[in-house]
MARVOKE-811835 format. One record per atom (N, C-alpha, C, O): y, x, z. Coordinates in steps of 0.02 Angstrom, whole numbers, padded with zeros to 5 digits, always signed. Example, Ala and Ser with C-alpha at 12.3 -4.5 7.8 and 13.67 -1.06 7.14 Angstrom:
# residues 2
-00284+00660+00390 -00225+00615+00390 -00165+00660+00390 -00166+00712+00423 -00112+00642+00354 -00053+00684+00357 +00002+00645+00394 +00057+00670+00402 
END
This chain:
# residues 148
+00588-00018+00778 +00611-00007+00710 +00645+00060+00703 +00632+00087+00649 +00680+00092+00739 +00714+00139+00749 +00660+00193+00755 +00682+00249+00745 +00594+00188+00770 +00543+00258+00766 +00531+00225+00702 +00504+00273+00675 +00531+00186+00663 +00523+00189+00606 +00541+00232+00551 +00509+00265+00510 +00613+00219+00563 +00658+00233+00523 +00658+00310+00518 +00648+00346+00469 +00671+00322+00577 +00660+00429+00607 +00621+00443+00570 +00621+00495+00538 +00555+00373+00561 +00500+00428+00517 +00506+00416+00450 +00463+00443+00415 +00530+00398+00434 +00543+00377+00335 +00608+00428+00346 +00589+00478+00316 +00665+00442+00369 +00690+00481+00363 +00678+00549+00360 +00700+00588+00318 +00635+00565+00417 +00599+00641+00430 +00543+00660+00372 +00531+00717+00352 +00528+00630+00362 +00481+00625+00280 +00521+00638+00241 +00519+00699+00229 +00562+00612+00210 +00608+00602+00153 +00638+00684+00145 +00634+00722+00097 +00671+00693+00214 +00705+00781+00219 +00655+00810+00218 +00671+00862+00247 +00598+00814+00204 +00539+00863+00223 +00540+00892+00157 +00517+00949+00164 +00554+00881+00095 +00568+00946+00038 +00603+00967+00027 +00601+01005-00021 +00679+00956+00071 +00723+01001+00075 +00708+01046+00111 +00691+01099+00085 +00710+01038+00190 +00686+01062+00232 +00618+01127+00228 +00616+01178+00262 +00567+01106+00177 +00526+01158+00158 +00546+01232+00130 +00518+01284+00146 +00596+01227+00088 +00603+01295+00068 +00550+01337+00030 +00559+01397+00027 +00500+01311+00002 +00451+01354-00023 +00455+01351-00092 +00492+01306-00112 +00428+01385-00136 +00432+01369-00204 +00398+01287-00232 +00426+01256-00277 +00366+01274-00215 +00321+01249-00228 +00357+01179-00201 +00322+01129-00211 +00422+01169-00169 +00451+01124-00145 +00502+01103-00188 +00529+01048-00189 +00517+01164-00232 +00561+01129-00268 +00553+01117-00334 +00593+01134-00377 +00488+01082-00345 +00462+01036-00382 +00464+00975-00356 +00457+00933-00400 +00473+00946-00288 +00482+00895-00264 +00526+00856-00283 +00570+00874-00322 +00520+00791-00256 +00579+00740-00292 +00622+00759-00219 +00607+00786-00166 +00682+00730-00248 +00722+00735-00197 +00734+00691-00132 +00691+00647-00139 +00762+00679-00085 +00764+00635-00025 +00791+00585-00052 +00783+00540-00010 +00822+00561-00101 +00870+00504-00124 +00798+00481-00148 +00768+00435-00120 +00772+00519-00207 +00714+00487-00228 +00648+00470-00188 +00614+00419-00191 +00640+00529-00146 +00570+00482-00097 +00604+00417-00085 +00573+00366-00100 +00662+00413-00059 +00693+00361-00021 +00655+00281-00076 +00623+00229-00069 +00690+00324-00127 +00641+00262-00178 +00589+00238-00208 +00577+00187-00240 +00550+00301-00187 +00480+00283-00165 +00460+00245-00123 +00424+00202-00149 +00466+00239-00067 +00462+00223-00002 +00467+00122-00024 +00427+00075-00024 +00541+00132-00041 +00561+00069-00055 +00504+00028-00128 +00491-00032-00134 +00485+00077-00167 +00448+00061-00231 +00382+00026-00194 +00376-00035-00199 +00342+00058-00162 +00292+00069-00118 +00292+00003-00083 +00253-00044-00095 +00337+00003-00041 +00339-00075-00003 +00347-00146-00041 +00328-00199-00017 +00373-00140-00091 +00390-00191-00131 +00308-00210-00175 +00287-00267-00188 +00287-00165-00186 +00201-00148-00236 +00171-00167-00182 +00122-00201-00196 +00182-00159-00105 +00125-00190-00061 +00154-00258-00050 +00106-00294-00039 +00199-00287-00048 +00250-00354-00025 +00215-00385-00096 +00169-00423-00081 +00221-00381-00150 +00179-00405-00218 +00130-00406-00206 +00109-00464-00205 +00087-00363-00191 +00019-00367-00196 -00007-00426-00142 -00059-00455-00158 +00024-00444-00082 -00002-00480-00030 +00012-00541-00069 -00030-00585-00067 +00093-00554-00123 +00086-00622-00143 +00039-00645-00202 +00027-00705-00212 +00018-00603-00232 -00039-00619-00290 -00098-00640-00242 -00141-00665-00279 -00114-00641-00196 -00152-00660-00141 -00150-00735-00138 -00184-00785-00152 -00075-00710-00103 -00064-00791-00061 -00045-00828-00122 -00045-00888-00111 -00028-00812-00184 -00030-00871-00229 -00106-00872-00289 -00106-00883-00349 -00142-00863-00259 -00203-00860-00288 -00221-00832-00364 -00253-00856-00411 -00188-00775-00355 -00185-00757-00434 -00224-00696-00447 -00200-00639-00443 -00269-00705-00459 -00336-00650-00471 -00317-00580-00508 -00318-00521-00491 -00300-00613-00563 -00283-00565-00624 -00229-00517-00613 -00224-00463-00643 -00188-00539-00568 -00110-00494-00550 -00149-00437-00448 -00133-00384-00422 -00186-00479-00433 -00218-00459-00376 -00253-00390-00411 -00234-00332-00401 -00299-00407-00448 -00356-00353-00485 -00299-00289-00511 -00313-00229-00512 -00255-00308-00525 -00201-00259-00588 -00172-00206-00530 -00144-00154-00548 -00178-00220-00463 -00140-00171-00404 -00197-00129-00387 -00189-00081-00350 -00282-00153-00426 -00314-00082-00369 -00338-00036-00444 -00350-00058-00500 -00338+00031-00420 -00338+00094-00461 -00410+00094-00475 -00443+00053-00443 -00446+00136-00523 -00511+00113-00561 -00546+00142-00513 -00600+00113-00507 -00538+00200-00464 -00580+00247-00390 -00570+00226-00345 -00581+00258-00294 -00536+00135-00340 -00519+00131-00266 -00560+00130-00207 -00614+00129-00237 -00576+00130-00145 -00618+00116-00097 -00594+00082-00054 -00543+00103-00026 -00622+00021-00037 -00618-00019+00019 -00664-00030+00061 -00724-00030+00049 -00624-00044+00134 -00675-00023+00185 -00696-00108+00202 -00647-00145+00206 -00758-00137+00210 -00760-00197+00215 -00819-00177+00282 -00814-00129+00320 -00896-00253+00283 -00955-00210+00307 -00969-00145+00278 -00991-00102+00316 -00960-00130+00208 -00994-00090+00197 -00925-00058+00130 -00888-00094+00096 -00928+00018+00131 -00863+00023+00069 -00880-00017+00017 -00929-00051+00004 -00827-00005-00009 -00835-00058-00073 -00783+00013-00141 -00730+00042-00149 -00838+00006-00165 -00813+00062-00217 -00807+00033-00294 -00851+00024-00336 -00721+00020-00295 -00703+00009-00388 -00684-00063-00359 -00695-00095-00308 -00654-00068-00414 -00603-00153-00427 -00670-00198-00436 -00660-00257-00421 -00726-00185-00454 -00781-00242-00469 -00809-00278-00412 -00814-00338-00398 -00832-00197-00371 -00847-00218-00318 -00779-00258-00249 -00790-00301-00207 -00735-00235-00259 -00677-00273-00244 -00675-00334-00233 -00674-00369-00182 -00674-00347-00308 -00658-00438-00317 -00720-00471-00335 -00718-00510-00382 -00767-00461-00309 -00842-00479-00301 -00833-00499-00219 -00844-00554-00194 -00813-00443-00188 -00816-00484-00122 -00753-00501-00094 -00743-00517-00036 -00715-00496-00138 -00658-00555-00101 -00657-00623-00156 -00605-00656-00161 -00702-00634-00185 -00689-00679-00233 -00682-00747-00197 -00645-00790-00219 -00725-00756-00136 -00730-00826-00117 -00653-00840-00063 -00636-00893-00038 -00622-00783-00058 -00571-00791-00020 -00497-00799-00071 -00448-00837-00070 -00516-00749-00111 -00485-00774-00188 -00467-00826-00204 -00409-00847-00201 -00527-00861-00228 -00511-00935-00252 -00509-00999-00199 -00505-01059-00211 -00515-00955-00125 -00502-01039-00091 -00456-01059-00104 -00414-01028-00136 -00449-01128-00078 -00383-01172-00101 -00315-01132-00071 -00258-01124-00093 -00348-01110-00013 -00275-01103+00038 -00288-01032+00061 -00347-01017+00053 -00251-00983+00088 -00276-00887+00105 -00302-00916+00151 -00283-00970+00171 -00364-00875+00183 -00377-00869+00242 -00339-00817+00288 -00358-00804+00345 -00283-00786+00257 -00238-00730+00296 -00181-00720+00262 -00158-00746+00211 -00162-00678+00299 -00074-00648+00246 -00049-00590+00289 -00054-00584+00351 -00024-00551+00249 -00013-00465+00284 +00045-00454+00232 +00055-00485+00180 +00071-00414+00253 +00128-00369+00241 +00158-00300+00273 +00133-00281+00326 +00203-00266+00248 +00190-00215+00255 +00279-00194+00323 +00339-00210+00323 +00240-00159+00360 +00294-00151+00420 +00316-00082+00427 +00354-00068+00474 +00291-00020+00372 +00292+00030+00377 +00257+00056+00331 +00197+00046+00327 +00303+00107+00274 +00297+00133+00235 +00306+00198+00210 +00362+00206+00186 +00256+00263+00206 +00288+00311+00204 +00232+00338+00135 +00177+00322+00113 +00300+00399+00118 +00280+00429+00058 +00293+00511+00054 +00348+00539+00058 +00199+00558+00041 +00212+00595+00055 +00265+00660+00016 +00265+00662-00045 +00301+00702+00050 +00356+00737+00007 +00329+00747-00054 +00376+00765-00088 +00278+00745-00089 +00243+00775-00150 +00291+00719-00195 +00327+00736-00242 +00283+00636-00166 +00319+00580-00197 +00249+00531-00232 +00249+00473-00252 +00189+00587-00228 +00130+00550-00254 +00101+00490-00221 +00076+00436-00235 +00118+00532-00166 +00051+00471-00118 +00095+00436-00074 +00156+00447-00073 +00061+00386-00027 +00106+00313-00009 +00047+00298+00046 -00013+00311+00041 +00076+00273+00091 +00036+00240+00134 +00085+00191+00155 +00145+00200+00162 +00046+00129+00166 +00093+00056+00191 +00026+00010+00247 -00032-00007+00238 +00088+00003+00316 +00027-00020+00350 +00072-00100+00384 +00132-00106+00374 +00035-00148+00418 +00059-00193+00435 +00027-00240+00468 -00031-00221+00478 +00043-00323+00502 +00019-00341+00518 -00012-00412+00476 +00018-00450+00439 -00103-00412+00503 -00141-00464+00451 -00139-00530+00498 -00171-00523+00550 -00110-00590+00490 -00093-00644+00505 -00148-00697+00487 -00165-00688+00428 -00178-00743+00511 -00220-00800+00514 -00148-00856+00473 -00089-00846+00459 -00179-00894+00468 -00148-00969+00424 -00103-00984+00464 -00053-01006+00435 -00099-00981+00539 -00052-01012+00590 -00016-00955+00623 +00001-00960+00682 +00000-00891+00580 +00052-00846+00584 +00034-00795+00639 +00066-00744+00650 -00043-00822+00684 -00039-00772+00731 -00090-00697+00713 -00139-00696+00677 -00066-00650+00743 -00081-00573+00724 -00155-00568+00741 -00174-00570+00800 -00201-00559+00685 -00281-00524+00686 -00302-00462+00696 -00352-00442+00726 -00255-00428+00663 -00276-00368+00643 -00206-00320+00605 -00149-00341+00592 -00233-00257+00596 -00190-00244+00547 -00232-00181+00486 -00281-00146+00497 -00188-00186+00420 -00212-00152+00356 -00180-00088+00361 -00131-00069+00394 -00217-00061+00323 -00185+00030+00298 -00211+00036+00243 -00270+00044+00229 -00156+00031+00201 -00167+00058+00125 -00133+00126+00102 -00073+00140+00106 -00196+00174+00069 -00169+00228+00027 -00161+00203-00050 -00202+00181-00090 -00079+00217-00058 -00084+00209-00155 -00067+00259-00188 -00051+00304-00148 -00065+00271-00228 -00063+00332-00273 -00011+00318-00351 -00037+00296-00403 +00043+00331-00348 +00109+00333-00401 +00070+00356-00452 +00051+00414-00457 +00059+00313-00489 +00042+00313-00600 +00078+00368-00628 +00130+00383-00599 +00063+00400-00676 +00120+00445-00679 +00148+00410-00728 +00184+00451-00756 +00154+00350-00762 +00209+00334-00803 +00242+00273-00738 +00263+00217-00752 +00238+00297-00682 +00278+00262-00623 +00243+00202-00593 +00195+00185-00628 +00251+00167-00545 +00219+00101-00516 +00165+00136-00465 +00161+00197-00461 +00122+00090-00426 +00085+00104-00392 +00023+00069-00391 +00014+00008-00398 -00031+00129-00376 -00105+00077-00365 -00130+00101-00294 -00108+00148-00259 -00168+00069-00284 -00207+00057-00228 -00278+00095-00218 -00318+00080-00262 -00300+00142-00171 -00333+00188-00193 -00382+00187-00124 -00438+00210-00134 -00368+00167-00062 -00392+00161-00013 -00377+00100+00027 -00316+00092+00019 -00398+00052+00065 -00391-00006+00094 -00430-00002+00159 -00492-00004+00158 -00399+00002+00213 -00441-00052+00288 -00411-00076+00309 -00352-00078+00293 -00440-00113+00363 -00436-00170+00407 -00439-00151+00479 -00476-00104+00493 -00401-00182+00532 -00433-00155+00594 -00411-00209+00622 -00422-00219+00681 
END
């Protein structure tokens, strides 16, 4: 947790630390900080519209260009929830993920959140990496998705 932290911290000082013009358009370290935190909370949501089977609030987190990496990409929210539909509406998830690490780049735009993907009986499969991308009237969407 502690190389975690170094790195959400070392991020965060990275537009002070820049010095360039072009840096101080940046948000500030207080504010990435709340990015970071915005970011994790938008991926911590997004896993429960999942696990509580809620399509409509699931669909509302991915951005209209998203790409997901499945067999094959999956390009746009249609193709999305076309092929997660049968995992969608089962009765019960076939998984659950969350996010163990969250960083946001100094720009304050972009977000990456990665973590571990859990089976029904809590043990570790795999893990996700999501790129999202900050709305500019604030919040976050989902713009890139894998699995490993």
């Amino acid at each position: 947790m502690t190389t975690r932290r170094n790195a959400l911290l070392a991020a965060a000082t990275l537009p002070a630390a820049a010095g360039t013009a072009s840096a101080a358009s940046w948000p500030s370290a207080d504010e990435i900080a709340k990015r970071v935190a915005e970011v994790s909370a938008t991926e911590t949501a997004f896993a429960a519209a999942f696990a509580a089977r809620d399509v409509a609030a699931f669909r509302s987190f991915l951005a209209a260009d998203t790409i997901w990496m499945g067999k094959e990409p999956l390009h746009g929210p249609d193709a999305v929830m076309k092929a997660w539909n049968g995992w969608l509406t089962a009765p019960k998830p076939p998984f659950s993920w969350g996010p163990d690490l969250a960083l946001v780049l100094p720009s304050g735009d972009l977000a990456r959140t990665t973590g571990p993907v859990k089976d029904p009986e809590g043990k570790q499969v795999g893990r996700f990496q999501s790129t999202w991308r900050r709305k500019a009237a604030g919040g976050w969407e989902i713009v890139f998705d894998f699995g490993t």
